[in-house]
C-alpha positions in Angstrom: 0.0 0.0 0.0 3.0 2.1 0.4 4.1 1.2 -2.4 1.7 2.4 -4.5 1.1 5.9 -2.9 5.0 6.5 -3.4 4.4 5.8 -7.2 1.3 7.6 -7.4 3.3 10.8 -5.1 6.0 10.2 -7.9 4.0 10.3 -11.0 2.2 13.3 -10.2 5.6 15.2 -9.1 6.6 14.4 -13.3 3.4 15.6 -14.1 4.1 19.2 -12.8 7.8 19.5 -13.1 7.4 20.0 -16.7 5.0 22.8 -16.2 6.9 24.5 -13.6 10.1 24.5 -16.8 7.6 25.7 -19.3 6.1 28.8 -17.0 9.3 29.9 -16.0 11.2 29.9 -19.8 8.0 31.6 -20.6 8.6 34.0 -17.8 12.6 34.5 -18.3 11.5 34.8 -22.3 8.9 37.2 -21.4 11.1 39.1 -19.2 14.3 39.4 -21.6 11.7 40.7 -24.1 10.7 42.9 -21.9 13.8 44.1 -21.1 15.4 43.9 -24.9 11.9 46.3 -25.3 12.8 48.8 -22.5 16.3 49.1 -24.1 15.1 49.4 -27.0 13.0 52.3 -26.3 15.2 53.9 -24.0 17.7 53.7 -27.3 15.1 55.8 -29.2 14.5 57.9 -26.5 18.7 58.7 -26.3 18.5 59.2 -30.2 15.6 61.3 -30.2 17.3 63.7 -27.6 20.3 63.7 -29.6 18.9 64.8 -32.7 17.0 67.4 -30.8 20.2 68.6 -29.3 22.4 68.8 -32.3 23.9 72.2 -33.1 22.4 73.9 -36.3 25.1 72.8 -39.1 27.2 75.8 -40.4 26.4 78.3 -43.2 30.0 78.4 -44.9 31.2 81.7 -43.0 30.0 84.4 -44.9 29.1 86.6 -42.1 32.4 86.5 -41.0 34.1 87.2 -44.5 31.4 90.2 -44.8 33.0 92.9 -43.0 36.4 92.2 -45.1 34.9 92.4 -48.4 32.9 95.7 -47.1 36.3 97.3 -46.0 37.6 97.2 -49.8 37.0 100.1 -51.7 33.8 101.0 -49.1 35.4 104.4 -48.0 34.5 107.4 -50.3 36.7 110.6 -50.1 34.6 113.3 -52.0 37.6 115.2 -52.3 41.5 114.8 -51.6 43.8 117.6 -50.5 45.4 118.6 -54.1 47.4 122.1 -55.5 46.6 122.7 -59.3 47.5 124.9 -61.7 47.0 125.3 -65.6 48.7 127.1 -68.3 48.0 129.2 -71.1 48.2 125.7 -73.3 45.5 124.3 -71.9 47.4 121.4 -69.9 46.1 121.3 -66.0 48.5 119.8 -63.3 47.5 118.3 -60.4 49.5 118.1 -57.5 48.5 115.7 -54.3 48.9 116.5 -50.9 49.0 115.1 -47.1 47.8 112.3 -46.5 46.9 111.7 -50.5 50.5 112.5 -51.5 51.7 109.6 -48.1 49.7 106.7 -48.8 50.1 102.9 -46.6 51.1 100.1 -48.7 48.0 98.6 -46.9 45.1 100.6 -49.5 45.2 102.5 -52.4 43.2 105.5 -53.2 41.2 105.1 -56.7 40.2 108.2 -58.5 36.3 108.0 -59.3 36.0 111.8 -60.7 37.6 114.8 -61.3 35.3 118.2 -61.7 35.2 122.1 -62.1 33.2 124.8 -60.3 32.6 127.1 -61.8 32.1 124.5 -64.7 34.1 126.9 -67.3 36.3 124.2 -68.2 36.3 120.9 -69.2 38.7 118.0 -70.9 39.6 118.4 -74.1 42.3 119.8 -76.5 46.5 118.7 -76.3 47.3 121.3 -74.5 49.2 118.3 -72.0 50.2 115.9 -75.5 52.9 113.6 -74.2 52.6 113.8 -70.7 50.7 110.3 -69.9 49.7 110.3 -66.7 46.3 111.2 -67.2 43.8 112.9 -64.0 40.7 111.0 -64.5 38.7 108.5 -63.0 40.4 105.0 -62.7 43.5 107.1 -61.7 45.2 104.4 -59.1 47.2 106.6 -56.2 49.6 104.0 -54.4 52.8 104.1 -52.1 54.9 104.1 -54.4 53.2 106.2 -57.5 53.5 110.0 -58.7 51.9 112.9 -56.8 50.9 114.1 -59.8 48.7 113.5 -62.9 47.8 116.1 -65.9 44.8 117.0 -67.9 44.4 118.8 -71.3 41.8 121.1 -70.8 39.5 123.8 -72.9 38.2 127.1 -71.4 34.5 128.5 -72.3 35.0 131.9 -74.3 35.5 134.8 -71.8 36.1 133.3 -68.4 39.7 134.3 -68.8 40.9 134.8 -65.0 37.9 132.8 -63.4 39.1 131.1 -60.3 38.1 127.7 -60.4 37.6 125.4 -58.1 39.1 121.7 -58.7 37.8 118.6 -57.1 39.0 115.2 -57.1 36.7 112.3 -55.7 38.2 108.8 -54.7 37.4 105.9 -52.7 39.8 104.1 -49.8 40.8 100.4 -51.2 41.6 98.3 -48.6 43.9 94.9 -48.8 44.1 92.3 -46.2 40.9 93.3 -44.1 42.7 96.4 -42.4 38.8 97.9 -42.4 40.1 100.4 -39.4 43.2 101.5 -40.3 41.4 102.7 -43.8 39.0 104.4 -41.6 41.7 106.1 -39.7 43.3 107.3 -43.4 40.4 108.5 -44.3 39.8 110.9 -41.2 43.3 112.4 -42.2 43.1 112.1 -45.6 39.5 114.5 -44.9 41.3 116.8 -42.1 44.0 117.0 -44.2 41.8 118.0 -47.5 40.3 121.4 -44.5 43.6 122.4 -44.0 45.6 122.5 -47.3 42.4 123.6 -49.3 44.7 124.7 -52.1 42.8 122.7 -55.4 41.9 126.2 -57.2 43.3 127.4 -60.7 42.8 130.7 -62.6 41.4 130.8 -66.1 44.8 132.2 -68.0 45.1 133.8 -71.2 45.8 131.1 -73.9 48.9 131.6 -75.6 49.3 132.9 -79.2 49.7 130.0 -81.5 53.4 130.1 -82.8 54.2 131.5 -85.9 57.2 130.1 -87.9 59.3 133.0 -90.0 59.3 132.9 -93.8 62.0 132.5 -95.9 64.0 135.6 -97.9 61.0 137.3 -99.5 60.9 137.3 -103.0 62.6 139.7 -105.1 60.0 142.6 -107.5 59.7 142.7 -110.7 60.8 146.4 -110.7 64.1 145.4 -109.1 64.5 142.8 -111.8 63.9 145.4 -114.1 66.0 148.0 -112.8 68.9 144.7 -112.4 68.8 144.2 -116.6 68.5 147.7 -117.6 71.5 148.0 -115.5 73.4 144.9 -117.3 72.4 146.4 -120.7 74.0 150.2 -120.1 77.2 148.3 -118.7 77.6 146.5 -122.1 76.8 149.4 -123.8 
């Protein structure tokens, strides 16, 4: 009799023991799903919040390059210190001053325009023919170039001894982003330009156009005359 109730204890200890293995794989499956799911999600939470984090991706530096490219040939000087004079030919010199005449080997000063007041002269003639440094805009001004620069010039009828005021317009070109120093130039290039105010010319008299000298005149036919009757009483 105990016999049997041990086998009959036995077989129904069998009959769970593979239940128990098959709940708790179930359970250890469920559970590393559960937490291969929580990683996963705390994965995409990490990425999400990276991505929302993530600096803004650069726009090339342009901003930065800006102010560089604005400090070349940005600075206009509506008129440089200059001394002029013109003579009765018609040829205008033009003479720079201060700070135009002592220029940095940082910039260069570029000559947009050259005018008159009173407009009672203007370009034109030869009165400067040979002499190729031409005033006029595109004129470069450097460290090393000539103060000067000459014009041929014409005069309107009757404004012989007109004083005449001459201007000459540039702008400030800047190399290797020196923005302020080229600002500085051109506060002394303009207090400069206040003090040696000197750019005005007087309308002179144009000189007579020269005449050459003829050869020996030609001899009349009366001294001709008088030269044969002469030959013919000597033979007589």
């Amino acid at each position: 009799m105990r016999r049997i109730a041990f086998a009959c204890l036995c077989a129904a200890a069998l009959a769970v023991l593979p239940a128990c293995g098959s709940s708790g794989q179930g359970g250890a499956g469920a559970s590393a799903a559960s937490t291969g799911s929580s990683s996963t999600d705390s994965a995409g939470s990490e990425s999400s919040s990276e991505s929302d984090t993530a600096p803004a991706a650069e726009t090339g530096g342009t901003e930065s390059a800006r102010p560089q490219q604005n400090g070349q040939g940005s600075l206009t000087v509506a008129s440089l210190p200059l001394g002029a004079n013109v003579d009765g030919d018609g040829c205008l010199t033009i003479r720079f001053l201060g700070a135009a005449s002592e220029i940095p080997g940082f910039l260069r000063l570029v000559v947009t325009r050259v005018s008159f007041d009173p407009q009672v002269i203007a370009f034109g003639g030869s009165g400067c023919s040979g002499r190729t440094r031409v005033c006029g805009a595109g004129l470069v001004l450097t460290e090393t170039g000539d103060d000067e620069c000459f014009a041929s010039v014409r005069s309107d009828p009757g404004a012989v001894g007109t004083k005449v005021k001459v201007q000459v317009a540039a702008t400030v070109d800047c190399t290797g982003g020196r923005a302020a120093d080229c600002a500085r130039y051109k506060e002394q290039v303009d207090s400069d330009k206040s003090s040696e105010d000197l750019g005005s010319v007087e309308v002179p008299e144009p000189n007579e156009p020269e005449t050459t000298p003829t050869d020996e005149a030609p001899s009349t036919s009366s001294d001709s005359d008088s030269d044969s009757g002469s030959g013919t009483t000597s033979s007589s």
